[in-house]
C-alpha positions as CSV (number, residue, x, y, z in Angstrom):
1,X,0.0,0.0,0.0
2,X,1.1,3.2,-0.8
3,X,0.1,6.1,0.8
4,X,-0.9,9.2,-1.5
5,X,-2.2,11.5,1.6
6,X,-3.6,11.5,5.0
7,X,-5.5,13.6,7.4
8,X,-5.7,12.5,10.9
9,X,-9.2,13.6,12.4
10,X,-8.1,12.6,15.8
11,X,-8.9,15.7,18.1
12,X,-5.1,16.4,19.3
13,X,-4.1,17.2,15.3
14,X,-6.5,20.2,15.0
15,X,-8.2,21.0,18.2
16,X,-5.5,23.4,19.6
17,X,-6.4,25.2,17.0
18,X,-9.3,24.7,15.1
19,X,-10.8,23.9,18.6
20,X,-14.3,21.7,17.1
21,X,-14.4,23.6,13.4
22,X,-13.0,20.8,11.6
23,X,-14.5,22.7,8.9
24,X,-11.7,24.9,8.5
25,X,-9.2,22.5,9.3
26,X,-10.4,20.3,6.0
27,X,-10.2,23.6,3.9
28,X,-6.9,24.7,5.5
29,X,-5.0,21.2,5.3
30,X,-6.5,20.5,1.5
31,X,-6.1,24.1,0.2
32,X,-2.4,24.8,2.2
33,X,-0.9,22.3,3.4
34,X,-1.1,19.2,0.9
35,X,1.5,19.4,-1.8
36,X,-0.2,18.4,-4.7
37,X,2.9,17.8,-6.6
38,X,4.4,14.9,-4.0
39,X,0.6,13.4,-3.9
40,X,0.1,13.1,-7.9
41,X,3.6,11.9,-7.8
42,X,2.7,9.3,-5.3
43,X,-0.4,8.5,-7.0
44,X,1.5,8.0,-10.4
45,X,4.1,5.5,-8.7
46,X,0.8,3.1,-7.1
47,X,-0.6,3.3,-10.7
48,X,2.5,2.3,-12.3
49,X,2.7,-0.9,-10.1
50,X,-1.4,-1.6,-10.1
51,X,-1.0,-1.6,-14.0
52,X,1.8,-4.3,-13.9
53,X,-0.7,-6.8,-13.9
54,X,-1.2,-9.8,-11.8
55,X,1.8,-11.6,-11.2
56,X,1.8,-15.3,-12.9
57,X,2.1,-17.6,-10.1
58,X,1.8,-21.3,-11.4
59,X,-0.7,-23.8,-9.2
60,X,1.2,-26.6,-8.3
């Protein structure tokens, strides 16, 4: 698994503060703090090995 992106909803990552407007914290962390580049770059690697194919494994 690779991971493209991630935002943690648990209460210490944006209470301090966001205090409860997750809201914001969602428009905040998608609009300023995600580098696109580095995620469609990640993305393009995990499609690169998902269009590989299956592997040919023989049945004994």
């Amino acid at each position: 698994m690779l991971i493209v992106s991630l935002l943690s909803f648990s209460q210490h990552a944006y209470y301090l503060d966001y205090k409860n407007d997750r809201g914001k914290y969602v428009d905040v962390f998608m609009n300023h703090l995600v580098s696109w580049n580095a995620a469609m770059a990640r993305m393009a690697r995990a499609e690169a090995f998902v269009n590989l194919g299956e592997p040919n494994i023989p049945v004994a």
